[in-house]
Backbone as CSV, one residue per row, in Angstrom:
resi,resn,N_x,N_y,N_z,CA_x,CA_y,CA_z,C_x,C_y,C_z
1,UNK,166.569,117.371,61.859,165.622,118.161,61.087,164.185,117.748,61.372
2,UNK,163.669,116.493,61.556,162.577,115.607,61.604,161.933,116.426,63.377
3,UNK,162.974,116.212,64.351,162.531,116.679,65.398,162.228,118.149,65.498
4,UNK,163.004,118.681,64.725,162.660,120.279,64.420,161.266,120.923,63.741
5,UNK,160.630,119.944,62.666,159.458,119.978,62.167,159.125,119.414,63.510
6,UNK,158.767,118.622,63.801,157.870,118.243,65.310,157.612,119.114,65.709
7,UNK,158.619,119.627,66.479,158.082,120.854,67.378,157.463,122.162,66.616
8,UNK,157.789,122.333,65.613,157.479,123.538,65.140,155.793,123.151,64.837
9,UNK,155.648,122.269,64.269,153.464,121.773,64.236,153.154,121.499,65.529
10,UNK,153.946,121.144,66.410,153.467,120.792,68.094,152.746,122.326,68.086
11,UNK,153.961,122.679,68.301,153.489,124.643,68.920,152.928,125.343,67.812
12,UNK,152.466,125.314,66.999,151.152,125.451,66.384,150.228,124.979,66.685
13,UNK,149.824,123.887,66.962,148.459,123.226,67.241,148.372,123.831,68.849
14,UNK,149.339,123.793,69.445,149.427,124.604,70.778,148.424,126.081,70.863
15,UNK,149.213,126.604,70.008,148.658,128.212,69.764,147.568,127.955,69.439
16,UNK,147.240,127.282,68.711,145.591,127.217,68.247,144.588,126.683,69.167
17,UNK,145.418,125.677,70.215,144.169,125.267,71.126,144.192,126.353,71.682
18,UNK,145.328,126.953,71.971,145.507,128.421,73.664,144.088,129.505,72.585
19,UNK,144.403,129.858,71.134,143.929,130.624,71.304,142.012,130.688,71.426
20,UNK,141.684,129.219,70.790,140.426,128.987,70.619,139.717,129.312,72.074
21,UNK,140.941,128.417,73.361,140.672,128.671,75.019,140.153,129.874,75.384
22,UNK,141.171,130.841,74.809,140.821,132.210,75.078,139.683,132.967,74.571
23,UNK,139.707,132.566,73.386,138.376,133.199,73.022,137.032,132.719,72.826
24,UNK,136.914,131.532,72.912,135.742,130.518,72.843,135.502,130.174,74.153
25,UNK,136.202,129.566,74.714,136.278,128.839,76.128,135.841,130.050,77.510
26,UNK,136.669,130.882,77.567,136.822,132.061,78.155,136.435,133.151,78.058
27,UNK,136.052,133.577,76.474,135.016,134.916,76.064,136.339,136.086,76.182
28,UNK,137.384,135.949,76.544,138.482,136.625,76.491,138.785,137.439,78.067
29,UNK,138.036,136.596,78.776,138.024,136.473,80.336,139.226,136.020,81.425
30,UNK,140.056,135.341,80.729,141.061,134.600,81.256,142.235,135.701,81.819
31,UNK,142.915,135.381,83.010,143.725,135.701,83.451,144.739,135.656,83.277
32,UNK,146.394,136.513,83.098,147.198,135.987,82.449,147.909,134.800,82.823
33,UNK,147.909,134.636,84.395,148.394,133.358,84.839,147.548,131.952,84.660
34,UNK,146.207,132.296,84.657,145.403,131.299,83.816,146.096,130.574,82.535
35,UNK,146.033,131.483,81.894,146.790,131.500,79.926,147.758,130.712,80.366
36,UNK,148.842,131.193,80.861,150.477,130.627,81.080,150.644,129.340,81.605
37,UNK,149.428,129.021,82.980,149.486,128.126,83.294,148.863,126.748,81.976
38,UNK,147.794,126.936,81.544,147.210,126.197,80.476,148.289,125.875,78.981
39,UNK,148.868,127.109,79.014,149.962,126.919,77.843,151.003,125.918,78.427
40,UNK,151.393,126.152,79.600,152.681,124.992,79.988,152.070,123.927,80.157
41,UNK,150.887,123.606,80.763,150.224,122.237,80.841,150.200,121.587,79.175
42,UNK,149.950,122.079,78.195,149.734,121.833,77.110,150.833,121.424,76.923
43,UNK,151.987,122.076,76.821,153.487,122.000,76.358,153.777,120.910,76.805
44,UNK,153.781,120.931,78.188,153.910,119.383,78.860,153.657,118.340,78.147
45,UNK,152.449,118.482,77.944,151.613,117.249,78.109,152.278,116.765,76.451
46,UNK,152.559,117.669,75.577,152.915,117.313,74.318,154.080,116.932,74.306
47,UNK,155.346,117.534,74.940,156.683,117.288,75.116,156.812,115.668,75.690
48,UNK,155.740,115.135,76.014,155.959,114.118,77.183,156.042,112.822,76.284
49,UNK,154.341,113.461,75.267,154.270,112.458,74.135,155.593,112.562,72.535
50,UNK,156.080,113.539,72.631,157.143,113.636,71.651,158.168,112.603,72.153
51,UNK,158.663,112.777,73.798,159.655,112.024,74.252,159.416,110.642,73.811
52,UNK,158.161,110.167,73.742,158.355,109.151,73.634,158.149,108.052,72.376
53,UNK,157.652,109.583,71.393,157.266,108.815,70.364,158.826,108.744,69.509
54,UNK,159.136,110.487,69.552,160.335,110.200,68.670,161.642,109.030,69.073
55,UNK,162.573,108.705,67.779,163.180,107.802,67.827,164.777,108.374,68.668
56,UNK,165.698,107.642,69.058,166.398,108.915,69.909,167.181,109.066,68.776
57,UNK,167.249,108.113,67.211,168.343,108.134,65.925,167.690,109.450,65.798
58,UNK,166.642,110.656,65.925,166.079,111.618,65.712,166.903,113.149,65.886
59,UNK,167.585,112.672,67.569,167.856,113.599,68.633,169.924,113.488,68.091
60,UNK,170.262,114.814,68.309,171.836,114.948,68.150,172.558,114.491,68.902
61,UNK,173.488,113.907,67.821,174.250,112.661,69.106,174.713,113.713,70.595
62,UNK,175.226,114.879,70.070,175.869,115.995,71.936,174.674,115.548,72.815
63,UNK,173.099,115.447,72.503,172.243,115.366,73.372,171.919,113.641,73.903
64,UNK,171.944,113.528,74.952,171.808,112.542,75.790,170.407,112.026,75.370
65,UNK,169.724,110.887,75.444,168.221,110.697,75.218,167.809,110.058,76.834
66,UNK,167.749,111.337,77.534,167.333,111.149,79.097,165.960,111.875,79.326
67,UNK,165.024,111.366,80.443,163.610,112.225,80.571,164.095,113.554,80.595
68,UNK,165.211,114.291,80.733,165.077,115.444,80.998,165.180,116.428,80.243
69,UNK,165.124,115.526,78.105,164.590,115.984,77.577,162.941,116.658,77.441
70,UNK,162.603,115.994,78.374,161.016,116.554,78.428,160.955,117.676,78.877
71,UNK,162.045,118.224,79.924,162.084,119.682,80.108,162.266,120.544,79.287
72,UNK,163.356,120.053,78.145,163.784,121.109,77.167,162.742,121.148,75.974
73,UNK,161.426,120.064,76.012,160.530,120.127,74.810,159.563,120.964,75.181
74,UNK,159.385,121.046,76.425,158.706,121.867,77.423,158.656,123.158,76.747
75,UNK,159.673,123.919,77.297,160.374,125.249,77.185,160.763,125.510,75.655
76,UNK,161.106,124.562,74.876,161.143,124.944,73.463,159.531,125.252,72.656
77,UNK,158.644,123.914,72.973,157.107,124.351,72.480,156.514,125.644,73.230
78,UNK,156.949,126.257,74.565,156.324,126.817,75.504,156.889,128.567,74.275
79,UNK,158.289,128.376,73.881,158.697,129.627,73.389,158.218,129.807,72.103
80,UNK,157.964,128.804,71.306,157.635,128.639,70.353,155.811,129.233,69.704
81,UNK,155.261,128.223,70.749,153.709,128.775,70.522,153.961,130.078,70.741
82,UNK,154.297,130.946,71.655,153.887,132.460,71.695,153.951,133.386,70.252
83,UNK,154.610,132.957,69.264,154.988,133.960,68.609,153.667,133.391,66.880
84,UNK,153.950,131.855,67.524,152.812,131.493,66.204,151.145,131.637,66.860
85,UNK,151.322,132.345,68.040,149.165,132.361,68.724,149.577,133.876,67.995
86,UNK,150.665,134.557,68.220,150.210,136.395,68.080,150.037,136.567,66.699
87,UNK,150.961,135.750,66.104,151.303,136.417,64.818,149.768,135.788,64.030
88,UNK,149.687,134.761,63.653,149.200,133.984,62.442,147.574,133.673,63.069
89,UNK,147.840,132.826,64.439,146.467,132.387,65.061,145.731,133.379,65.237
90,UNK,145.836,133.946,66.060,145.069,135.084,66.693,144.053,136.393,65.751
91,UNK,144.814,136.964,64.883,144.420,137.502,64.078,143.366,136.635,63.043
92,UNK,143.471,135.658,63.141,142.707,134.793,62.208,141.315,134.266,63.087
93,UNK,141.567,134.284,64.235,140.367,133.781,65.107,139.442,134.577,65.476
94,UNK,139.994,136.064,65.347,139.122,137.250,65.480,138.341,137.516,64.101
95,UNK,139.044,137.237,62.915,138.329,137.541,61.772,136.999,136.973,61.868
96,UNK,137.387,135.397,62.167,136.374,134.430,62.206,135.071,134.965,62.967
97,UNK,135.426,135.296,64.277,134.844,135.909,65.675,133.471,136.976,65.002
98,UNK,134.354,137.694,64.479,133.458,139.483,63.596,132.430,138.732,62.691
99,UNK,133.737,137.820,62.062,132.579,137.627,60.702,130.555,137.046,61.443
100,UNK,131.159,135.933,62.137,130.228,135.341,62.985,129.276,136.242,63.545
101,UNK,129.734,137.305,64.138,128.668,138.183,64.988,128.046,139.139,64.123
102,UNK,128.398,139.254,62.865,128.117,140.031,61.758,126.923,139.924,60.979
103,UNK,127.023,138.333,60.978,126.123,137.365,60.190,124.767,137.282,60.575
C-alpha cells in the first residue's frame, strides 16, 4: 500500500513539473517528442530514487527486489502522470496563466 501512495505523489509532482515545462519553460512551444522525452527522463530519474529509498519489506513478496524494478517504476510513474497533468494539473495552470495576464 505504502509503495502505491509513492508512486501515486511521484506522478503528481511529475505532472506538475511536465506541466509548469510546458507552459512556463516553453510558452507551449514544445514538441511532442520533446514532452515524452522530458516526462521519461523525469520518471527515470524518480523511479531510480524510489528504488532505492523504498524498503524491499515495501515491495510484494511475487516481486523480486532486482534493478529491474526501476523499469517497472519507470513505466508505472510514466502512465500514471498522464492522466493526473490532463485532468487536475493542467486545467489549473491555465487558470493561473489567464488570471496573470488579466491582471
Amino acid at each position: 500500500m505504502s509503495l502505491a501512495i509513492i508512486l501515486l505523489v511521484c506522478s503528481s509532482f511529475i505532472a506538475l513539473v511536465m506541466e509548469l515545462y510546458k507552459k512556463r519553460v516553453r510558452g507551449d512551444k514544445a514538441k511532442e517528442g520533446e514532452i515524452r522525452t522530458a516526462a521519461l527522463a523525469l520518471c527515470s530519474a524518480h523511479a531510480y530514487v524510489i528504488y532505492r529509498v523504498v524498503d524491499a519489506s515495501a515491495i510484494d513478496d511475487s516481486l523480486y527486489n532486482s534493478p529491474f524494478l526501476v523499469v517497472l517504476y519507470t513505466i508505472a510513474l510514466y502512465l500514471l502522470q498522464l492522466p493526473a497533468c490532463m485532468a487536475f494539473w493542467k486545467p489549473l495552470i491555465k487558470r493561473m496563466i489567464k488570471r496573470r495576464v488579466h491582471e
